[in-house]
C-alpha positions as CSV (number, residue, x, y, z in Angstrom):
1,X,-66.9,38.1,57.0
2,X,-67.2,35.1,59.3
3,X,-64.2,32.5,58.6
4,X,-65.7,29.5,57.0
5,X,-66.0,26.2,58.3
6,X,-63.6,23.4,56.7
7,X,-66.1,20.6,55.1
8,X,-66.0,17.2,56.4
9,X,-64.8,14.8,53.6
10,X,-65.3,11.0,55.3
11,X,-63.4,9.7,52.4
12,X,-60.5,12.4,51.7
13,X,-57.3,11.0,52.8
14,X,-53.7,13.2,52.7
15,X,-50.5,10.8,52.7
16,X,-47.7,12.4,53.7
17,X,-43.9,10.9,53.6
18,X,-41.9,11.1,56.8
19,X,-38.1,10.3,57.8
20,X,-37.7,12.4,60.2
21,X,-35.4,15.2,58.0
22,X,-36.1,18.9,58.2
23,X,-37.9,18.6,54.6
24,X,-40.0,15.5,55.2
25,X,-41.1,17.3,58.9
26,X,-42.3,20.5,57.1
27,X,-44.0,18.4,54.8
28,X,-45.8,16.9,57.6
29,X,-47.0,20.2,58.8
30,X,-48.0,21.1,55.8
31,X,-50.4,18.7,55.2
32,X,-51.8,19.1,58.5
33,X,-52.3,22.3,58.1
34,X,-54.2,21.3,54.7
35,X,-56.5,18.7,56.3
36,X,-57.3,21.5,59.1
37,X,-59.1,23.1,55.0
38,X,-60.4,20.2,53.8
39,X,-61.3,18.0,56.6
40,X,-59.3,14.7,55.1
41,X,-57.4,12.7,57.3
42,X,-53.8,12.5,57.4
43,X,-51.5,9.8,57.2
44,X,-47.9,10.0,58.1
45,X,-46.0,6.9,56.4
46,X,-42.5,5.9,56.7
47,X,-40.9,2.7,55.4
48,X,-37.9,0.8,55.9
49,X,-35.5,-1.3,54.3
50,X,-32.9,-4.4,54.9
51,X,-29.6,-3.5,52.6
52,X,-29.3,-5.5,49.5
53,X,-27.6,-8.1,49.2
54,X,-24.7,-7.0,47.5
55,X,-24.0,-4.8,50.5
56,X,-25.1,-7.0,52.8
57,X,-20.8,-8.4,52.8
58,X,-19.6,-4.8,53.0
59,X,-21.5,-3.6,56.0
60,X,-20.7,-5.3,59.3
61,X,-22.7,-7.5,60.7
62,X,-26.4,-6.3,62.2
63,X,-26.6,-6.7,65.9
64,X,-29.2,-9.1,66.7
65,X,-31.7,-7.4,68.9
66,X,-31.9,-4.8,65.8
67,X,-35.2,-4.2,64.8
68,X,-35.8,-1.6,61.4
69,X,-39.3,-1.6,62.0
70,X,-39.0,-0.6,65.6
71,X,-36.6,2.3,64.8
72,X,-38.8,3.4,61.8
73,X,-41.8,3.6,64.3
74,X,-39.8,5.4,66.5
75,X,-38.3,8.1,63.8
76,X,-42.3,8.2,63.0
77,X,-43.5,8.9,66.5
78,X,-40.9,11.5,67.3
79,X,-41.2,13.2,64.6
80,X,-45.1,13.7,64.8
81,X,-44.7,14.3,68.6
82,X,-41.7,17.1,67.9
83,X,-43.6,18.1,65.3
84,X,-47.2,19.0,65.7
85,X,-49.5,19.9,68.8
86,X,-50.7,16.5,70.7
87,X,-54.0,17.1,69.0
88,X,-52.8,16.8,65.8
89,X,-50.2,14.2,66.2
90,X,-53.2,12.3,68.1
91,X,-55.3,12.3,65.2
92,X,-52.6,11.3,62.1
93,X,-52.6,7.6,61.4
94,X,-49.2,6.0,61.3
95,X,-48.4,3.7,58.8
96,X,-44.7,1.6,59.1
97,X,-43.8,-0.6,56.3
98,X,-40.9,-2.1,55.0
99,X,-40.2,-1.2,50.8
100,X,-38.4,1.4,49.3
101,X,-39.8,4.4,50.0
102,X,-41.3,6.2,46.6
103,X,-43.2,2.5,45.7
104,X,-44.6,2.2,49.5
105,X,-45.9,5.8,49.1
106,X,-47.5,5.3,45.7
107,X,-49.5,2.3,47.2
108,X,-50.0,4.0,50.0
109,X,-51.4,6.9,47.5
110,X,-53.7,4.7,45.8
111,X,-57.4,6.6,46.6
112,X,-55.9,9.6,48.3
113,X,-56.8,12.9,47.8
114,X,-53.6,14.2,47.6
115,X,-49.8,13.1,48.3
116,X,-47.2,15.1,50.3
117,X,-43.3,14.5,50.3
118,X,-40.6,17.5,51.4
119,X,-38.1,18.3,48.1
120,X,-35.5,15.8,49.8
121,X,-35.2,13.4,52.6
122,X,-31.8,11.9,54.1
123,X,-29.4,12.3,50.6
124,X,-26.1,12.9,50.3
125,X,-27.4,14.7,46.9
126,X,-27.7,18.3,48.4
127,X,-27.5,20.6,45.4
128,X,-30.6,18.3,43.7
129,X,-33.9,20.1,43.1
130,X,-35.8,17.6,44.1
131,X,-34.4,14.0,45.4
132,X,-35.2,10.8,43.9
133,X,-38.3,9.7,46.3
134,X,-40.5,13.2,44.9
135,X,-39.4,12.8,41.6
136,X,-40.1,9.2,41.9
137,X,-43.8,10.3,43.3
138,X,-44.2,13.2,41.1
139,X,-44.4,10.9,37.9
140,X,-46.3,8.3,39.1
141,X,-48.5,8.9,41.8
142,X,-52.5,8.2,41.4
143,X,-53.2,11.2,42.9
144,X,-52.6,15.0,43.0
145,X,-48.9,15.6,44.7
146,X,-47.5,18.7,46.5
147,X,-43.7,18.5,47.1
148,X,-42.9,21.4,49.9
149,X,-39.6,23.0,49.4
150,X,-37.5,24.2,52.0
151,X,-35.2,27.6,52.0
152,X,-33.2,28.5,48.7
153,X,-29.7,28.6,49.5
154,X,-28.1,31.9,49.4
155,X,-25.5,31.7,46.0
């Protein structure tokens, strides 16, 4: 049996949340691997935040020359490059926004085929299921969701 063609969908779009942790980068593979199926494109999105306000007088001061966006385009392009073959990483768009993360990927979601997001990202939470941003996702999103899990912890 000859191995079928994946059908070009023009429209079909898979988002995909990246931050460059181990869960969020197998994520990424995963929905490359999905669109290599389907034939939707892939988008790799990572956002970025300034600290509230409240914080803002108990972290020391931000050097001037920083730039969050830069760094979050940065996290974004290594992680796609040290990711993923140069094909693939060639042909994911890369979206860099600043927001909190779950509401930038549910806009980001809106008319996607599907949505992508590893079980956790950077959390000090290790021992959750499933961290804020993909519950956050799972209940709200506009579109079908896949949360990848990583390795179950030994007991």
């Amino acid at each position: 049996m000859a191995p079928r063609e994946a059908a070009k969908n023009d429209n079909g779009r898979i988002v995909v949340g990246v931050d460059g942790s181990e869960p969020s980068l197998k994520a990424l593979r995963w929905a490359v691997r999905q669109s290599g199926l389907t034939g939707d494109t892939v988008e790799a999105v990572i956002s970025w935040e300034y600290p509230a306000a409240g914080w803002a007088s108990m972290v020391p001061s931000m050097p001037e020359d920083f730039d969050p966006e830069r760094l979050a385009a940065k996290i974004l392009d290594e992680s796609l490059e040290g990711t993923l073959t140069k094909k693939d990483a060639a042909a994911v768009t890369r979206t860099v926004t600043v927001g909190s993360p779950a509401q930038v990927l549910l806009e980001r979601a809106e008319g996607a085929s599907l949505l992508v997001v590893g079980d956790r990202g950077y959390s000090l939470f290790k021992s959750a299921l499933l961290g804020s941003v993909g519950l956050h996702v799972t209940q709200h999103a506009p579109c079908p969701v896949v949360v990848v899990r990583g390795e179950v912890p030994a007991a």
